[in-house]
TORKOL-871816 format. One record per residue (C-alpha): residue number from 1; residue in one letter; x, y, z. Coordinates in steps of 0.25 Angstrom, whole numbers, always signed. Each point is the difference from the previous one (the first is absolute). Example, Ala and Ser with C-alpha at 12.3 -4.5 7.8 and 13.67 -1.06 7.14 Angstrom:
BEGIN
{seq=1&type=A&c1=+49&c2=-18&c3=+31} $
{seq=2&type=S&c1=+6&c2=+14&c3=-2} $
***
This chain:
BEGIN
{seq=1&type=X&c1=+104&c2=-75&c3=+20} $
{seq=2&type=X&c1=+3&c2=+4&c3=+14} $
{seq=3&type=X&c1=-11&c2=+7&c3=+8} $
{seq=4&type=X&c1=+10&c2=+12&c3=+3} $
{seq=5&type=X&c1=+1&c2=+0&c3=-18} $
{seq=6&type=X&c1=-17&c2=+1&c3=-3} $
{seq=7&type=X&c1=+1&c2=+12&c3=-8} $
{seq=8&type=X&c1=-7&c2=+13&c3=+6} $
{seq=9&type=X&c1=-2&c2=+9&c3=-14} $
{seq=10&type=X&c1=-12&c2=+7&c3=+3} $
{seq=11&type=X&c1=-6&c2=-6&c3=-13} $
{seq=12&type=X&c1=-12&c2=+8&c3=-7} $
{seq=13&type=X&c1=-8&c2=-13&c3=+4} $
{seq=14&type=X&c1=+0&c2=+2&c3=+15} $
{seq=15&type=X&c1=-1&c2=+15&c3=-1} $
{seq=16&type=X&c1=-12&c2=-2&c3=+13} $
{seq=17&type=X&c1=+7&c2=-5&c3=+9} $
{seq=18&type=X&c1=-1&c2=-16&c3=-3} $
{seq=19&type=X&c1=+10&c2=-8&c3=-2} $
{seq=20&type=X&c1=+3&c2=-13&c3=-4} $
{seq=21&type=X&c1=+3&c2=-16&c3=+3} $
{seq=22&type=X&c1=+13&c2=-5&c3=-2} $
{seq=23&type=X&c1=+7&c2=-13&c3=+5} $
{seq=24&type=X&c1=+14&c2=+2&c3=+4} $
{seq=25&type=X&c1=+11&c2=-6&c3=+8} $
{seq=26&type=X&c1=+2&c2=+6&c3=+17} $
{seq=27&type=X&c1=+13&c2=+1&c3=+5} $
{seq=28&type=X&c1=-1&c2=-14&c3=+4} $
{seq=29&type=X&c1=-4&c2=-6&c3=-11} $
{seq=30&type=X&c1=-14&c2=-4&c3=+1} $
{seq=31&type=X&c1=-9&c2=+5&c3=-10} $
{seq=32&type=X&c1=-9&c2=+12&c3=+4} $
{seq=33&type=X&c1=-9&c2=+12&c3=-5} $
{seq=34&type=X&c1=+5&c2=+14&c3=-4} $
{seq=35&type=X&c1=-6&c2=+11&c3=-1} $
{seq=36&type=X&c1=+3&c2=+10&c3=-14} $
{seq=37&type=X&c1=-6&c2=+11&c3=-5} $
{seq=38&type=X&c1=+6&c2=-1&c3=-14} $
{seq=39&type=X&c1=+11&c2=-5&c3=-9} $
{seq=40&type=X&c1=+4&c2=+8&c3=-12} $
{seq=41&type=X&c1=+4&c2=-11&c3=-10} $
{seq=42&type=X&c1=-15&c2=-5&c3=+2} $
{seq=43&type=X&c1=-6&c2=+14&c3=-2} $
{seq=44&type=X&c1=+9&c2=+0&c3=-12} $
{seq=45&type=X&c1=-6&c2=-11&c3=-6} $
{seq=46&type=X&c1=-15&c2=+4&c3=+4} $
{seq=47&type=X&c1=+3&c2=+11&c3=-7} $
{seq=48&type=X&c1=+5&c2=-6&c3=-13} $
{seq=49&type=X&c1=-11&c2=-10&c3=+1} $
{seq=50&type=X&c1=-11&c2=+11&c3=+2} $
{seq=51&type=X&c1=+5&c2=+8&c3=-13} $
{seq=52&type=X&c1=+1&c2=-12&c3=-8} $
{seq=53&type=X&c1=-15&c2=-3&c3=+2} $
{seq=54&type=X&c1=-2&c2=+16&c3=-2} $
{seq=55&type=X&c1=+6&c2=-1&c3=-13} $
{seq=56&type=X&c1=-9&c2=-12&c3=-4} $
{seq=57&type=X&c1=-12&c2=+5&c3=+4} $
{seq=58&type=X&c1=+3&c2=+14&c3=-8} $
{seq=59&type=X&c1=+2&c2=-8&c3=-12} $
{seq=60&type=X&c1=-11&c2=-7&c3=+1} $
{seq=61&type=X&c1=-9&c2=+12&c3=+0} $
{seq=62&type=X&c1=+6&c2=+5&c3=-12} $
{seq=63&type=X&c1=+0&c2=-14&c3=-7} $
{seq=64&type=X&c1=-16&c2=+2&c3=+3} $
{seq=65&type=X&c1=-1&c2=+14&c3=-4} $
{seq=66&type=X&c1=+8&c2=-6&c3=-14} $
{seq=67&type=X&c1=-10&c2=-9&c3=-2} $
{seq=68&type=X&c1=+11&c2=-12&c3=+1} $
{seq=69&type=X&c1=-7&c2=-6&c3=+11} $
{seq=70&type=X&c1=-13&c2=-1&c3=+9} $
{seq=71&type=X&c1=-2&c2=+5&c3=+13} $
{seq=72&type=X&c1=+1&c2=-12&c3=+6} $
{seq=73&type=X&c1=+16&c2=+0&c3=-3} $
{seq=74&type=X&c1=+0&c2=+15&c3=+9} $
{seq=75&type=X&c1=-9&c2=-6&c3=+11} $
{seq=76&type=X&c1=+10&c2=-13&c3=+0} $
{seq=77&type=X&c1=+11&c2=+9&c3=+3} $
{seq=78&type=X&c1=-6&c2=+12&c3=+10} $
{seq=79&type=X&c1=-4&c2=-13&c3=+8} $
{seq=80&type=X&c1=+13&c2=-7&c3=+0} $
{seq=81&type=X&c1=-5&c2=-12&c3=-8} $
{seq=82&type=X&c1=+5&c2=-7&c3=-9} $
{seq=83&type=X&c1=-6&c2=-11&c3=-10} $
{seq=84&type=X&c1=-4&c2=-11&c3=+8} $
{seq=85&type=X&c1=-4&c2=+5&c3=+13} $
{seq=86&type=X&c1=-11&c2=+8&c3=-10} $
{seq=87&type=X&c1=-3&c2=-12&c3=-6} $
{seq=88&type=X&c1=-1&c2=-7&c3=+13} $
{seq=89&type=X&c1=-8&c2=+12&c3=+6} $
{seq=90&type=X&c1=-10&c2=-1&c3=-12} $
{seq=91&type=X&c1=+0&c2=-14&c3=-1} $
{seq=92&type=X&c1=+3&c2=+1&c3=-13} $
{seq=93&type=X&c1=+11&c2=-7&c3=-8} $
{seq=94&type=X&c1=+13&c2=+9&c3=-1} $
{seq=95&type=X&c1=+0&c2=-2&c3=-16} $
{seq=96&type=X&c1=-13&c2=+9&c3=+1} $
{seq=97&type=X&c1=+3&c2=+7&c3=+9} $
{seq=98&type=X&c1=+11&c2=+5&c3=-10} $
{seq=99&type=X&c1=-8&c2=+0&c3=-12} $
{seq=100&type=X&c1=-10&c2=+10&c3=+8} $
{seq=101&type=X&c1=+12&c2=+9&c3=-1} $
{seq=102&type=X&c1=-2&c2=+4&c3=-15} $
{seq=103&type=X&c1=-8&c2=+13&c3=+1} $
{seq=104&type=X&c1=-11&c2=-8&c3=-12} $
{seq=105&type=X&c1=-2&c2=-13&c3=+9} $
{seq=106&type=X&c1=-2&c2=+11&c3=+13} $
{seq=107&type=X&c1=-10&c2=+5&c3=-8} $
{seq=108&type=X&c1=-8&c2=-11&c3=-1} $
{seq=109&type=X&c1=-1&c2=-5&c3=+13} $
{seq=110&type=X&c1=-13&c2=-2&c3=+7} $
{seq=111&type=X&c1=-5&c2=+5&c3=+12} $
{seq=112&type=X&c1=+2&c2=-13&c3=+9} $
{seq=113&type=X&c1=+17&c2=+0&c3=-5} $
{seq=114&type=X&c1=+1&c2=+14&c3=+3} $
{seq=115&type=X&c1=-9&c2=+0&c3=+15} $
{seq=116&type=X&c1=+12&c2=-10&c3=+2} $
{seq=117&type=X&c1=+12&c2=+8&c3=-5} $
{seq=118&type=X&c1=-6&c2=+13&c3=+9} $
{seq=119&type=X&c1=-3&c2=-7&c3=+12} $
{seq=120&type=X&c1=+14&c2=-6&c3=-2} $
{seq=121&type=X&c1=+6&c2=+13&c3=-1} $
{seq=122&type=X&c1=-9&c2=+5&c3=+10} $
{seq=123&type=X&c1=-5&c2=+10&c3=-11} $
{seq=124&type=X&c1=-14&c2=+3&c3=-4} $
{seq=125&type=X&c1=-4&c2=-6&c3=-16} $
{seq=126&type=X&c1=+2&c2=+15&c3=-4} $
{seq=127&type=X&c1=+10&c2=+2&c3=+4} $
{seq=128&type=X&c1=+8&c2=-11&c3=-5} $
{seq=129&type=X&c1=-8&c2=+1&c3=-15} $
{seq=130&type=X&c1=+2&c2=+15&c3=+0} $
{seq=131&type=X&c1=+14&c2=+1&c3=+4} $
{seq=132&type=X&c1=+9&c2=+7&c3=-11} $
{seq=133&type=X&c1=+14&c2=+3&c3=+6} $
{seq=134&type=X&c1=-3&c2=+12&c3=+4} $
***
């Protein structure tokens, strides 16, 4: 795009005063930096993007609160994290990290698995054992 075409929206993003980095094309052709304080179409995305993990995090609370699963599925999602990067956090394969999902199997878990969970989550022990989806 040409330096005179970076978009100026005034995205929510930049609402402070910053701005930011893109690469664009001067008048003569060479490559160089602009300046922009927003673009719509991006802000429309973020937006999207941003209720999308809203709405899976509010299911996952009511799945805990249903019993359907453990905490740990809640805590996943408010952290936007998925499987593998629990079970790479935890080190822990991710087979188990998913079987630690079923509200029996959380239950069970010692004190060792769940110090790792909560420090994962950046929770306390009780506060990941207690959680109820509410």
């Amino acid at each position: 795009m040409k330096k005179s075409e970076v978009p100026q929206d005034n995205g929510r993003v930049f609402e402070k005063g910053s701005r930011e980095l893109y690469y664009a094309v001067d008048d003569n052709g060479e490559y160089t930096t602009a300046l922009s304080t927003g673009w719509d179409a991006k802000t429309a995305v973020q937006d999207h993007t941003m209720q999308e993990l809203q709405e899976r995090i509010d299911q996952a609370k009511r799945d805990v609160a249903a019993g359907k699963v453990s905490p740990i599925v809640y805590f996943m999602e408010w952290r936007r994290m998925d499987w593998q990067l629990v079970a790479d956090y935890t080190d822990m394969w991710k087979w188990r990290v998913k079987r630690h999902a079923k509200p029996a199997v959380f239950a069970k878990l010692n004190e060792r698995t769940l110090a790792k969970y909560a420090e994962t989550f950046d929770i306390s022990i009780d506060e990941l054992r207690n959680y109820s989806g509410d």
